[in-house]
N, C-alpha and C positions, 0 to 999 in steps of 0.2 A: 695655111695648110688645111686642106680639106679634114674632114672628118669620118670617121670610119663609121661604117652600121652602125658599132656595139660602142662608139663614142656616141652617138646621136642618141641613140636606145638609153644610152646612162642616163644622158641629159635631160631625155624626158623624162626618166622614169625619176631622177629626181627632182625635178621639178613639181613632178606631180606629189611627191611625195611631203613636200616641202608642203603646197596648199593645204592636202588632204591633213596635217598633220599642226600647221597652224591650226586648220579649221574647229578639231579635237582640242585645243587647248583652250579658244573662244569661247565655241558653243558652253564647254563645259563651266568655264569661267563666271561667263553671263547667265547661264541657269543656274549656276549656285546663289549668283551670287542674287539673283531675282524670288528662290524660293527657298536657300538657306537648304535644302533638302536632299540626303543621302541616294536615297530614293528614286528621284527623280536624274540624277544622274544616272540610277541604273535604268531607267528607264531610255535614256540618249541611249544607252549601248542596245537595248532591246531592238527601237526602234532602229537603228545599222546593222542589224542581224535579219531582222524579220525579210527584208526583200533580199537581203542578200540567200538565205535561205530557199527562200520558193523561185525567183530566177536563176540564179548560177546554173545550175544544170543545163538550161535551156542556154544561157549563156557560150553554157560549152559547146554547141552544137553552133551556135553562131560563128563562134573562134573558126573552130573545124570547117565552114564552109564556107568564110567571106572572107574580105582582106582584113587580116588582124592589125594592121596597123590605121585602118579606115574607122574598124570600129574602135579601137583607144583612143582613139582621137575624137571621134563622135561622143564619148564618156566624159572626155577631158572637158572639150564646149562644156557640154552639161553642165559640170562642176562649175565649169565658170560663170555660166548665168545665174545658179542656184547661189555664189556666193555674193555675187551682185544684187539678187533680191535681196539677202540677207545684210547686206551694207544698208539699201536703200532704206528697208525697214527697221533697220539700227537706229540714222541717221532720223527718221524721221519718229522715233520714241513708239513704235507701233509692238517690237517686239516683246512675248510673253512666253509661257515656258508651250501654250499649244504652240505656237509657230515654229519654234527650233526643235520640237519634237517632231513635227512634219518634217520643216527642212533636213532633220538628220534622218527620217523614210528614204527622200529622196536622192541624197549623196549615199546611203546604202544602198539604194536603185542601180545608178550609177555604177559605184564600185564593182559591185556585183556583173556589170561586166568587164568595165576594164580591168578589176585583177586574172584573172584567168588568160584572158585575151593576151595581156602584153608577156606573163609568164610564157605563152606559149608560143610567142615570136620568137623569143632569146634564143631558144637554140638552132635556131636557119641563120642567123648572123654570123656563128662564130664553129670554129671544125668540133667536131665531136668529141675528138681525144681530148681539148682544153676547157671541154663544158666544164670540168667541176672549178677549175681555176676562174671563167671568166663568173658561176654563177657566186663564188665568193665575191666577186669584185663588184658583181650587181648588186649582191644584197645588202655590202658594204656600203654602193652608193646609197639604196634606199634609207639605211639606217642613217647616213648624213643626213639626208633630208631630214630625217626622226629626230634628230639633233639637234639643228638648226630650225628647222620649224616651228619645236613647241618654244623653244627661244623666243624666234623672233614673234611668235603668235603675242608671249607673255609681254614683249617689250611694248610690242605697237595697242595692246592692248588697252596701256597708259594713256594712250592719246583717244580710245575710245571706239568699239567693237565694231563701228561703223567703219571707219579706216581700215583696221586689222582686215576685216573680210572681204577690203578691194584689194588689198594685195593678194589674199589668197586667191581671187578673181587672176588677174595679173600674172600670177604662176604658174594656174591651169592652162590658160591659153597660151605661155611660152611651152609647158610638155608638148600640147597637142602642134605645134610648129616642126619643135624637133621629130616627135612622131611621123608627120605627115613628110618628111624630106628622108624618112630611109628609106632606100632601095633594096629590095631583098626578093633573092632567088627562089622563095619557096615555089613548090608546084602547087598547081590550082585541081585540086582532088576533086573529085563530080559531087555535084551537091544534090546529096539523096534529101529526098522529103523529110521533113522533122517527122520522128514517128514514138514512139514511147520505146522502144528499140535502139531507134538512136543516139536516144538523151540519158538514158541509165546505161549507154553502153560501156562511160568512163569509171560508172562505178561497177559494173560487170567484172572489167578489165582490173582494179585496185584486189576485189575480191579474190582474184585468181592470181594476187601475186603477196603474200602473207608477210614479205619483208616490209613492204611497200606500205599495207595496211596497219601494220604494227607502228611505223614510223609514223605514220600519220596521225594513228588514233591516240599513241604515246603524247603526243605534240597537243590535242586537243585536252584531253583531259587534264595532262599539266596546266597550263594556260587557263582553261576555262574552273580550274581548284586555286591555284597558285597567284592569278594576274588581280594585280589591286590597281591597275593606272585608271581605272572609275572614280575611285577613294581620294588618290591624290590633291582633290582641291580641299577634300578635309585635310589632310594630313600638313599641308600648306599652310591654309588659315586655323584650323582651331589645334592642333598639335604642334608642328613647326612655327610656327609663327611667325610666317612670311606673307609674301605679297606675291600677286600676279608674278613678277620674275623669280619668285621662288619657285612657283608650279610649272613655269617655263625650266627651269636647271631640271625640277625632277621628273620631269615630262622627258626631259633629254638625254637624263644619264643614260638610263640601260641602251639606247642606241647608242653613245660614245664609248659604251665598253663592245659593244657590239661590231662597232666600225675597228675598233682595236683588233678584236678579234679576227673579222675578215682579211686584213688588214694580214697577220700572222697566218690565216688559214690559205691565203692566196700567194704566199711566199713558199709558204709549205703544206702542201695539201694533206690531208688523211690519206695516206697508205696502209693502213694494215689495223685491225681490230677495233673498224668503226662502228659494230655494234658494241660493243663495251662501252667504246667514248661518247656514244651517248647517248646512252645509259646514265652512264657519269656525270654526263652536264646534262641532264635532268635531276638529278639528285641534287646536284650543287643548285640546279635554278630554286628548286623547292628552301633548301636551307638558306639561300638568300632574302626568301620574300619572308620568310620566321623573325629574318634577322631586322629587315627593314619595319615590320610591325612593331616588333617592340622597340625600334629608336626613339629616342627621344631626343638626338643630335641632328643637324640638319647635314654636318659633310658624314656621320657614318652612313644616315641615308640615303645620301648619294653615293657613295663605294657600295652599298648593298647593292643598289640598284645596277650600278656599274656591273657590279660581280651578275648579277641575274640577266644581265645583256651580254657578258661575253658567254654564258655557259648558254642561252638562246642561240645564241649564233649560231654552235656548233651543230646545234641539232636544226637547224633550216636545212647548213649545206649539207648534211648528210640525207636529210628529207629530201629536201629538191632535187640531190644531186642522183639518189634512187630512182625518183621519178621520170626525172628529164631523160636519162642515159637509157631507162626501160620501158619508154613507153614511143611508141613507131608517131612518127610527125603527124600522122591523119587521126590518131586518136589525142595528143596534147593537148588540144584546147579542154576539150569534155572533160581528160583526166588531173587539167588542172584546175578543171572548174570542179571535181569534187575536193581535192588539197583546197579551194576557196572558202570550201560550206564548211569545211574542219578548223581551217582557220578562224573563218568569224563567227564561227559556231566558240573557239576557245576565246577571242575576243572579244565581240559584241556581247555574246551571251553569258560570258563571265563577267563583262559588266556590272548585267543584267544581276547576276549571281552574285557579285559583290555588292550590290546596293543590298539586296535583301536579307543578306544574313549580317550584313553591317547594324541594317535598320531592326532586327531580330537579338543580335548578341553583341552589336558595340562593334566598330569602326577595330580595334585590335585584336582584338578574338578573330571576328573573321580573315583579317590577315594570317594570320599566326595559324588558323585551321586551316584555310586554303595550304599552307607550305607545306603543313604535315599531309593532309590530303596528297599532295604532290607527292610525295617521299614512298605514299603504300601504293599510288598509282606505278610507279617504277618497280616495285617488286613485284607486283602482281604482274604486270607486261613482259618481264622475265620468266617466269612460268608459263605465260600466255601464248607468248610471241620467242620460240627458242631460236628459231632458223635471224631472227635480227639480232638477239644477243650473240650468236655465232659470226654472223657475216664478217666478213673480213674487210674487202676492199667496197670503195666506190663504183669500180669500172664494172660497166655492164658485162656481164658473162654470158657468153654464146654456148648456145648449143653444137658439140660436135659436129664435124663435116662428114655426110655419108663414104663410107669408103668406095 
């Protein structure tokens, strides 16, 4: 049986997912484990931020004018050479914490555009009215990927970081396949000259729509107070006192609760008082990362973490599902390439943010402050941001028809 667009779309998108998210579990593995250093882990997440920051934008303006599925795929390659060097020089004892700080520059290169890019294919695949159902089911697949990936990262790990990073090679280049075989209807919009105009036009467009921005910047700030997956190879080795396939489970959880949730949310969509709900699962994401600081159990760890992936979820599909349904198909690349810069601005950068105040106040405290952080972020976005705490539905709302 043939394969439909948004079959093909999943398949890459988790595929890629699966590499990108082995790769996260390696890289950070093998830098710990070579400099023993809090620090320097936050400094991996820096380094995935930094390009993703100053390109996305420009990224967006790519998406908007070329085939999006030419350039994921042009990304994907990428990844795949870059984890080939990083095998090569595995294999042959070259690697040191410079090299996998480069190397993580240039997979944040990368991503930087293929996230935006493939976000902004998804909705020419599939009819409008089922966007918010199919994008639960995307982000469900991704979060498989997140699942399985830091898994199998941690297993193959055993055998020696050199192996680990050829299959993540191997992965990339099965996305970029499925990628490159969909067929899609979008129209081909005139390609205006890149201009300073055109590349802030996605954040012009976020600015002038306050539900939109609130969801966004809610999402950042959580994430970038609240996210310890930096911390985890301590929490692994000198707290939990596990091994490589410890830090693969808790690399995994919060995506298997997260896959649970899509899972649930794509059975039964948000209908009615989706600002509140999450709102809601923001606050529950913050009280779970309080909770997973001060464990000192490895499976209540992992329910913490669980719990912090399903109350995540909730707040993607309501973010994305604002974005995608309210923003016109020739502006979606740009304005998901600013959604890109918020996200790895909450991810990379909190990294970054959790190495430092780990290395400043103790590997627990900063857990534990990041979660409360999150908790006065949500009240404060509430006063901020009233017209999100009101919203109601997902569905795009139209402006009356002149009489």
């Amino acid at each position: 049986m043939a394969l439909t667009p948004f079959r093909r779309f999943v398949a890459g998108q988790t595929a890629s997912y699966l590499s990108y998210h082995m790769l996260g579990v390696i890289i950070g593995w093998q830098v710990y484990d070579l400099t023993r250093s809090p620090m320097i882990l936050g400094f991996v997440g820096l380094m995935q931020f930094l390009p993703q920051f100053l390109l996305t934008l420009a990224a967006g303006h790519v998406a908007d004018r070329h085939d999006r599925r030419r350039v994921t795929a042009a990304c994907q390659i990428t990844g795949a050479l870059l984890s080939a060097v990083l095998s090569l020089g595995s294999l042959a004892g070259l690697m040191d914490e410079r090299c996998i700080l480069a190397a993580a520059f240039l997979v944040g290169a990368a991503r930087a555009f293929e996230y935006p890019t493939m976000q902004a294919l998804l909705p020419s695949l599939v009819n409008a009215g089922e966007l918010p159902r199919y994008l639960a089911l995307s982000a469900g697949s991704r979060q498989a990927g997140v699942i399985v990936g830091p898994a199998l990262g941690g297993v193959l790990y055993i055998a020696g970081p050199g192996a680990a990073y050829a299959v993540c090679a191997c992965f990339s280049l099965l996305a970029a396949l499925f990628i490159l075989s969909i067929r899609s209807d979008r129209p081909v919009f005139s390609r205006e000259p890149a201009s300073w105009r055109s590349v802030f036009e996605g954040l012009t467009y976020i600015r002038s729509k306050p539900e939109i921005l609130g969801a966004i910047s809610l999402d950042l700030f959580s994430v970038l107070l609240g996210g310890a997956t930096a911390l985890l190879p301590v929490f692994a080795r000198d707290i939990l006192d596990t091994g490589p396939w410890g830090l693969g489970l808790l690399r995994a959880a919060p995506a298997t609760g997260a896959v649970a949730m899509s899972i649930y949310l794509a059975r039964r969509p948000l209908k009615r008082r989706v600002g509140r709900t999450m709102f809601r699962a923001v606050a529950v994401f913050g009280l779970a990362t309080m909770v997973f600081g001060l464990s000192r159990s490895f499976v209540l760890s992992l329910a913490a973490l669980a719990v912090l992936g399903m109350s995540d979820m909730v707040s993607v599909v309501v973010r994305s599902s604002l974005i995608q349904l309210e923003t016109p198909d020739d502006k979606r690349g740009r304005v998901s390439a600013v959604n890109a810069v918020f996200i790895g601005t909450s991810n990379q950068l909190g990294e970054f943010e959790s190495g430092l105040t780990a290395a400043w106040f103790g590997v627990v405290p900063a857990v534990v402050l990041g979660g409360v952080g999150t908790l006065l972020v949500v009240i404060a976005w509430m006063r901020l941001f009233p017209a999100l705490l009101r919203r109601e539905t997902l569905t795009a709302r139209r402006p009356p028809l002149n009489p």
